[in-house]
ChimeraX commands (.cxc) that place a marker at each C-alpha (Angstrom):
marker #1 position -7.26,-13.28,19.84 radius 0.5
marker #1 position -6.76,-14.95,16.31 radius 0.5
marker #1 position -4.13,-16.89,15.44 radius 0.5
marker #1 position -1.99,-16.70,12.61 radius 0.5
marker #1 position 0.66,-19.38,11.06 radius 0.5
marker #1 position 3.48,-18.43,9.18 radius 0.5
marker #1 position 6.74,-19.41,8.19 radius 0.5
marker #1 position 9.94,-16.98,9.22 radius 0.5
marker #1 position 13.19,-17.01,7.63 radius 0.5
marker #1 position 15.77,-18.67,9.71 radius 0.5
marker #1 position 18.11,-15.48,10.48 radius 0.5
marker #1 position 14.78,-13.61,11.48 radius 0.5
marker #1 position 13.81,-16.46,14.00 radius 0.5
marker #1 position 17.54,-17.03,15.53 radius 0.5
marker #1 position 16.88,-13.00,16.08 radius 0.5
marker #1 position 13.76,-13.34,18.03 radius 0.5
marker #1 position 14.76,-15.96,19.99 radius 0.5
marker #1 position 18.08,-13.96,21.10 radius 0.5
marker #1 position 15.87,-11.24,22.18 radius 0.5
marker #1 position 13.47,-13.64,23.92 radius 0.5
marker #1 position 16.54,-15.01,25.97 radius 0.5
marker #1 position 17.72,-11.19,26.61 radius 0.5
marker #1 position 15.20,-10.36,28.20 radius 0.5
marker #1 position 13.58,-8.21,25.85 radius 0.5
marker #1 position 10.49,-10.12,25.05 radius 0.5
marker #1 position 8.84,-12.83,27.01 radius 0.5
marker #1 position 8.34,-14.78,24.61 radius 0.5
marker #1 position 8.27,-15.45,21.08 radius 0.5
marker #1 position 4.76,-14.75,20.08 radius 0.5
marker #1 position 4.97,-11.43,22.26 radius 0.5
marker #1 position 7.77,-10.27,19.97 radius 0.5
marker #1 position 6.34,-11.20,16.42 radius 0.5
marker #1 position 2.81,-8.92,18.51 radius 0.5
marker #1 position 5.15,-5.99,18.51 radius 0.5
marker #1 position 6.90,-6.12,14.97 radius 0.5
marker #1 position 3.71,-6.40,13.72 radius 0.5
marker #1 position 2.20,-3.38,15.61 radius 0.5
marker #1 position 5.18,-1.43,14.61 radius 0.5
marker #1 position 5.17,-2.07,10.96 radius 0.5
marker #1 position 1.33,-1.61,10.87 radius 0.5
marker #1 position 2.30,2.12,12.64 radius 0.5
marker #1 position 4.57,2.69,10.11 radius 0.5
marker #1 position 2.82,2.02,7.20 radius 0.5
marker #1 position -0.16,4.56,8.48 radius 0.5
marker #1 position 2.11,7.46,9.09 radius 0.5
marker #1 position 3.57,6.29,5.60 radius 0.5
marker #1 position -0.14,6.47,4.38 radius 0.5
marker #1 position -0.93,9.83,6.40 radius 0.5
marker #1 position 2.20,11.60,4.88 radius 0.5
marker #1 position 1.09,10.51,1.24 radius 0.5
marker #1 position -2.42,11.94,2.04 radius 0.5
marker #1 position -1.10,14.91,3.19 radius 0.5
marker #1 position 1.09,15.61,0.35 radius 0.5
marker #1 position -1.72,14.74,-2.30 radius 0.5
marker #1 position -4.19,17.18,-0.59 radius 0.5
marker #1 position -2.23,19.82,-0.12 radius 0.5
marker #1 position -2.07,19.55,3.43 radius 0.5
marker #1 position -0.20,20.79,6.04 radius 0.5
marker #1 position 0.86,19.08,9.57 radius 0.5
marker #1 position -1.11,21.63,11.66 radius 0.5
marker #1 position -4.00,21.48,9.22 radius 0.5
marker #1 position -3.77,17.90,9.75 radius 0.5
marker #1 position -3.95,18.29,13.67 radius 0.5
marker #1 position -6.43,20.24,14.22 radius 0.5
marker #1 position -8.93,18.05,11.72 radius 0.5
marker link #1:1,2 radius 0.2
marker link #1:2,3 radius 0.2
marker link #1:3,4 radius 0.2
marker link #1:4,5 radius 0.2
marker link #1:5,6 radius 0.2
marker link #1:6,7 radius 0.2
marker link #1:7,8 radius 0.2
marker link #1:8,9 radius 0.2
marker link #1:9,10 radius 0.2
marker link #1:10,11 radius 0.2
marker link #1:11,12 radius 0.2
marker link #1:12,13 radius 0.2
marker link #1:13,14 radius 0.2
marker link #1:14,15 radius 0.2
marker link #1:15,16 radius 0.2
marker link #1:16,17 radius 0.2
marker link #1:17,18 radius 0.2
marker link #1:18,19 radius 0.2
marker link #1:19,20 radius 0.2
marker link #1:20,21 radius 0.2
marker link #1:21,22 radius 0.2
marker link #1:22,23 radius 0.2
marker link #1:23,24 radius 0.2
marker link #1:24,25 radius 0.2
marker link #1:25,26 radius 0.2
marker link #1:26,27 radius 0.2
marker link #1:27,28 radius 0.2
marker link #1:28,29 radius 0.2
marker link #1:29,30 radius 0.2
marker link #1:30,31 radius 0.2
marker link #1:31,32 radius 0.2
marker link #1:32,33 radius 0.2
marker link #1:33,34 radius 0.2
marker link #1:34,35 radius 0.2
marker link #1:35,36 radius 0.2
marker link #1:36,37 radius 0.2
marker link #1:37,38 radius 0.2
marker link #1:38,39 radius 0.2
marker link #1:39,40 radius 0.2
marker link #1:40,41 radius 0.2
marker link #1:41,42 radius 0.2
marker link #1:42,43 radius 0.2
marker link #1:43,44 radius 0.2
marker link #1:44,45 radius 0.2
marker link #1:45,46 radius 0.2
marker link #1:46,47 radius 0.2
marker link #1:47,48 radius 0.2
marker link #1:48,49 radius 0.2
marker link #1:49,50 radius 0.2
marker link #1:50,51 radius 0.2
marker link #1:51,52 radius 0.2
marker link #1:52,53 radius 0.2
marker link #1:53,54 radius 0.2
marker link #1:54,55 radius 0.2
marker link #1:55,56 radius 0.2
marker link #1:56,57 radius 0.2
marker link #1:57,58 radius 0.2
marker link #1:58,59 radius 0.2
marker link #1:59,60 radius 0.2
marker link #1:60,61 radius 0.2
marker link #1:61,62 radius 0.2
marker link #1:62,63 radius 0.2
marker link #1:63,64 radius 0.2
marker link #1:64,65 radius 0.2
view
């Protein structure tokens, strides 16, 4: 997998690491994996509901394409 460098805001990183030592990440990298994953989720059902509304489409039309 590639890796990526970046700096993170201070509050943002004291917030990861809390969740790391709650138990609700392993570890660092796996929680920056999945905000990433969720953001990138968002922003194509963001995408999908602009495409819908341009084209006229409905959710069902959408389905069954």
């Amino acid at each position: 997998m590639p890796k990526i460098v970046t700096e993170v805001p201070e509050k943002i990183y004291r917030n990861i690491n809390e969740e790391v030592k709650c138990g609700i990440f392993a570890d660092t990298s796996s929680a920056v994996i999945s905000a990433l994953k969720k953001a990138y989720a968002q922003k194509s059902r963001t995408y999908l509901r602009w495409l819908m509304k341009k084209e006229g489409l409905t959710e069902t039309e959408m389905l069954e394409d």
